[in-house]
C-alpha positions in Angstrom: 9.7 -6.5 1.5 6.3 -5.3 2.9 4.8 -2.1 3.2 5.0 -1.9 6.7 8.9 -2.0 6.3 9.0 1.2 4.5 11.0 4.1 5.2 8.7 7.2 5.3 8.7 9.8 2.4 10.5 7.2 0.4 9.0 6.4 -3.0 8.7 2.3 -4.1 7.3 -0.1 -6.9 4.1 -2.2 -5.7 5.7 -6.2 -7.1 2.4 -7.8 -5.9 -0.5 -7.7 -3.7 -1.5 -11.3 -2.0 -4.3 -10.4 0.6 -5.7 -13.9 -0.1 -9.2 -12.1 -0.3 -10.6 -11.6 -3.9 -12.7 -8.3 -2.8 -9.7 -6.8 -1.0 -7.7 -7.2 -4.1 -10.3 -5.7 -6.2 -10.2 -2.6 -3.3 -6.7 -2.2 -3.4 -7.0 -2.0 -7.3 -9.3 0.6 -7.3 -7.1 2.4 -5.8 -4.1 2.1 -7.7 -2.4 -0.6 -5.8 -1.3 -3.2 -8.1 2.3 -4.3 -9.5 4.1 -1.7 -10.9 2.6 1.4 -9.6 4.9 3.7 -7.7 3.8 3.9 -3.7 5.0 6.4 -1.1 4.2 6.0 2.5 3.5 9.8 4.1 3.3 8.5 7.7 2.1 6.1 10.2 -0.2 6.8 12.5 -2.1 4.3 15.0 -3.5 1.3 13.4 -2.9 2.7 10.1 -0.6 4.0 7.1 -1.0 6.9 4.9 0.3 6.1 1.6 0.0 7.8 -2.0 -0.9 6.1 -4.8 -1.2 7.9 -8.4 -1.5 11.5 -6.8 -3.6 10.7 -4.0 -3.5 9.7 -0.5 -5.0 6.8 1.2 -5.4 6.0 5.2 -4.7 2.2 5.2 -4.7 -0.6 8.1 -2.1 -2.6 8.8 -3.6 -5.9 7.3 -3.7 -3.9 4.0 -0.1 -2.7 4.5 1.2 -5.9 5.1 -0.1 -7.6 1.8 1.5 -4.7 -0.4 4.9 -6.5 -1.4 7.3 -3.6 -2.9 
């Protein structure tokens, strides 16, 4: 299941992040995205997700959102 498939307020596991892009990886790393970490999507809003990751949010785009596998 992608991210963009989540329920709102509902708390998941990250199983894998394929963007395909080596620096988008590294991005989403920084941030705490990687397998195993717990994610929460807050809300959606045009062109975009906010999500929380490790005690902070993040406004991502959809193309981000939709290579976070949970």
């Amino acid at each position: 299941m992608k991210l963009i498939e989540a329920i709102e307020g509902k708390e998941y596991i990250i199983k894998s992040v394929e963007t395909g892009d080596e620096e988008l990886d590294d991005f989403l790393f920084s941030l705490g995205c990687y397998a195993g970490q717990p994610i929460t999507v807050v809300s959606r809003k045009k062109g975009g997700y906010v999500i929380s990751v490790k005690d902070s949010r993040y406004n991502i785009d959809k193309e981000l959102a939709e290579a976070i596998k949970i």
